[in-house]
N, C-alpha and C positions, 0 to 999 in steps of 0.2 A: 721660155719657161725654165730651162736648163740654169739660166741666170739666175732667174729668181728662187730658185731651190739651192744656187753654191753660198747665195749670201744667207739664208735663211740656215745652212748648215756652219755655213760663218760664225753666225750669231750665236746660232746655239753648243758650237765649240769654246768661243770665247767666254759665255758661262759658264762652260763646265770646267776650263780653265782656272776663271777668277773663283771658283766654289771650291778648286780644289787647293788654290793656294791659299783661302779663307781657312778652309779646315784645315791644313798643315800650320799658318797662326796661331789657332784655337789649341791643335796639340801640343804648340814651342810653349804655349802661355800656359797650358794646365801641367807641364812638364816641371816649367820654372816655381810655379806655386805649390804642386807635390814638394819638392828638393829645399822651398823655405820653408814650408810646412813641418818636413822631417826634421831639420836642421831647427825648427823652434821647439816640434816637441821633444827633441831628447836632450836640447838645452834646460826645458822645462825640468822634466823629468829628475836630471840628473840635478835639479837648482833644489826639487824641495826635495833628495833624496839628500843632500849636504847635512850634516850632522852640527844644527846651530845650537852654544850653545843657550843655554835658557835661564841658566843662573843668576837669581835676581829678577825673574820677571814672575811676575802675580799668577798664581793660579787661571783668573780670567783670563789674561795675556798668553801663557803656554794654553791653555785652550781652544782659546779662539785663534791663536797659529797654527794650533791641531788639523781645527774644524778648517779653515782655509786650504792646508794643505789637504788633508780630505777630500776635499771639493774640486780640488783641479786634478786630480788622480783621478776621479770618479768623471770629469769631461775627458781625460785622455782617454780611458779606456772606453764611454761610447762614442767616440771620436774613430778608435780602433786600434790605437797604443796601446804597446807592452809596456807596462811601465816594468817589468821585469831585468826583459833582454834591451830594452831600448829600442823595438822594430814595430812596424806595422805589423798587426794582428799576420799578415797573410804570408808575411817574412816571418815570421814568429817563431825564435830557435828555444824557445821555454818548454819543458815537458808538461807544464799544467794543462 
């Protein structure tokens, strides 16, 4: 009996093992996608904060650049970018 209780705690060590090196992966992988994540949105950020000029384009044209740029400012920030400070809402060194 004593045997069949060492493998049966065998077993269920060797899952809790493999579960635990599953969710140590799961956290290297949501670590590495936070850090491209950050690193994409304050590339964003600072891309349509660039001062292009406009000179020579159609009313339509500097508008609808407008309206574009608008639109991914408005995904950053309920994403939960600053588009401010350049940080996550929870980093967020902005007084507003």
């Amino acid at each position: 009996m004593s045997e069949a209780l060492n493998r049966v705690i065998e077993e269920q060590q060797k899952r809790i093992d493999d579960l635990l090196v599953s969710n140590k992966n799961l956290i290297d992988r949501a670590e590495n996608i936070f850090k491209k994540n950050d690193e994409l949105f304050e590339s964003v950020a600072r891309l349509i904060d660039f001062r292009i000029k406009t000179d020579g384009w159609t009313d339509k044209e500097r508008e609808h650049y407008g309206s574009l740029k608008h639109e991914v400012r408005m995904q950053m920030v309920e994403a939960g970018y600053c588009v401010h400070c350049y940080n996550w809402m929870n980093f967020c060194e902005c007084d507003e």
